[in-house]
N, C-alpha and C positions, 0 to 999 in steps of 0.2 A: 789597520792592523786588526785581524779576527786574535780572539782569545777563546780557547777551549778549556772547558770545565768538562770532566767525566766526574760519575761516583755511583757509588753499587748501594743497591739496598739491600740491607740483612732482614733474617728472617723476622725479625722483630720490628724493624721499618715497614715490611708487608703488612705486619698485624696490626700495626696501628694505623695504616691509610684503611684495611679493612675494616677496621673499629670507624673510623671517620666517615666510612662510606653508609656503614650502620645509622650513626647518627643519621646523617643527610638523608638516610630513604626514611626512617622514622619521619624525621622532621618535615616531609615532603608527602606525606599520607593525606594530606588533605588538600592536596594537587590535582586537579585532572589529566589525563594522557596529556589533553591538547595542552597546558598549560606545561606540563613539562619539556614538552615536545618545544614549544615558544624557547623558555630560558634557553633550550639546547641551541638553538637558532640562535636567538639573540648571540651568547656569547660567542659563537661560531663569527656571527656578523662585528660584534664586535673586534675581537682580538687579531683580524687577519692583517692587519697594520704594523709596522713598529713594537713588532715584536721578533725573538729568536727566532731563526730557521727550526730549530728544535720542537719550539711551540706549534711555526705553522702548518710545520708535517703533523700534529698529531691534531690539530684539529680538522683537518681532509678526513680522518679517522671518526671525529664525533659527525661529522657530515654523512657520512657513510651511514651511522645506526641510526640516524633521523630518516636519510632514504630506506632504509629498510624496515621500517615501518610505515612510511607514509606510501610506500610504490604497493599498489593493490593488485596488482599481475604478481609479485611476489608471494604474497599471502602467508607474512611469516606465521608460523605457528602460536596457537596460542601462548605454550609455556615458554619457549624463547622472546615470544612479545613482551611477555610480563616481565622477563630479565632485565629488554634490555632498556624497558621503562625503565627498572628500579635501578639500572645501573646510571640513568639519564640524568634519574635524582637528584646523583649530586652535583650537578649542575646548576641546578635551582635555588641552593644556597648561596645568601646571600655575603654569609659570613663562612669564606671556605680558609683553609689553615694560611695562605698566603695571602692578603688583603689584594684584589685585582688592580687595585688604583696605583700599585708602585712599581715605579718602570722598573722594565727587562725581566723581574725576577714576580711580577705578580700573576704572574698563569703560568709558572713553571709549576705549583699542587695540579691545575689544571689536567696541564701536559701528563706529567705523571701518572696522574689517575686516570686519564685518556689509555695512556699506553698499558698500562695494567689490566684494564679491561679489556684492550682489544685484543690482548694477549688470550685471555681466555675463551673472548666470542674469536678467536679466529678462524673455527671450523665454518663458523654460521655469515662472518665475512665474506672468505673465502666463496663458500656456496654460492651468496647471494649477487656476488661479481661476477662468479660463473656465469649465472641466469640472465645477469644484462649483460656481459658480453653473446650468449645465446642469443638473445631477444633479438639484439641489433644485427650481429648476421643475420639471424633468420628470416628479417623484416625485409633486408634487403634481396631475397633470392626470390626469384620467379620460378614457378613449375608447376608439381602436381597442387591442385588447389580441392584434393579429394578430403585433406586431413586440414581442419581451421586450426586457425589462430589458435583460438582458448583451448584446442587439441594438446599441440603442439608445445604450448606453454606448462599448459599440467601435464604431460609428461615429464618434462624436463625438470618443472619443481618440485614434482612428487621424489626425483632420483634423484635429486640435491638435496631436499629437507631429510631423506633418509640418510645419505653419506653423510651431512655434517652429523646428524646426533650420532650414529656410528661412529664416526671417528670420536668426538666428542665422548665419548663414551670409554670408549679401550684408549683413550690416553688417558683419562683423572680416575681408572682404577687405583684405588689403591693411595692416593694423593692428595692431599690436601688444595684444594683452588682458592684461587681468588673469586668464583665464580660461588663457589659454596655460599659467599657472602649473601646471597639473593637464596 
């Protein structure tokens, strides 16, 4: 028998996972990428076991900001790179608000905070699944072989890094982000 648990978080619930997330990228300043980049692995490799459905959808999510950083055909930009480190951060804490050792409910902060962020990088998501779903058609077609590869790819991530900050952009006019946090 499945049992379902919903609940909303209020504005004040936002402000303090963003105040936690404060701590954790402070606390994480003496991290290197690669080191961060590791923790976000790790607990990805971690938690995909005997844990909620809930959990392991959003860690396909922290998987996601780890490939887009580390896929070099991508080339995310610098100041989204440096986001979506410091968003990565809090991953690297060792002591996050749910102790990770107790079953069901200890990578539900996790989750949370997964989804929180992804909500905000979802322009830069979005974009970046664009490009590898491009990539992979494009690898697969035969034809004119006048325009290469690295052609072909920098176009394409030139017109996604400009649409996501675009969009990115005219939606948090005016708004307070979770994104502001970084």
């Amino acid at each position: 028998m499945a049992f379902e648990v919903k609940f909303e978080l209020s504005d004040t619930d936002l402000d303090y996972f963003r105040e936690v997330m404060r701590k954790a990228q402070t606390g994480a300043t003496q991290l290197s990428e690669h080191d961060i980049l590791a923790n976000a692995q790790n607990l990805s490799q971690n938690i995909k076991a005997n844990v909620p459905e809930f959990v392991r959808q959003r860690i396909q999510k922290l998987e996601t900001f780890v490939a887009m950083i580390e896929d070099n055909e991508w080339q995310i930009p610098t100041e989204e790179r440096n986001d979506v480190i410091s968003a990565l951060a809090y991953f690297s804490d060792p002591e996050d608000l749910v102790p990770d050792h107790i079953p069901v409910l200890g990578f539900l902060d996790d989750a949370i905070m997964i989804e929180l962020v992804a909500e905000e990088f979802k322009d830069d998501i979005e974009a970046f699944e664009e490009f590898c779903l491009y990539r992979t058609r494009e690898e697969g077609r035969s034809g004119d072989n006048t325009v290469t590869r690295d052609e072909w790819l920098e176009s394409k991530r030139r017109e996604l890094h400009s649409r996501m900050r675009n969009r990115r952009s005219s939606r948090s006019r005016g708004s307070s982000s979770f994104r502001s946090v970084f």
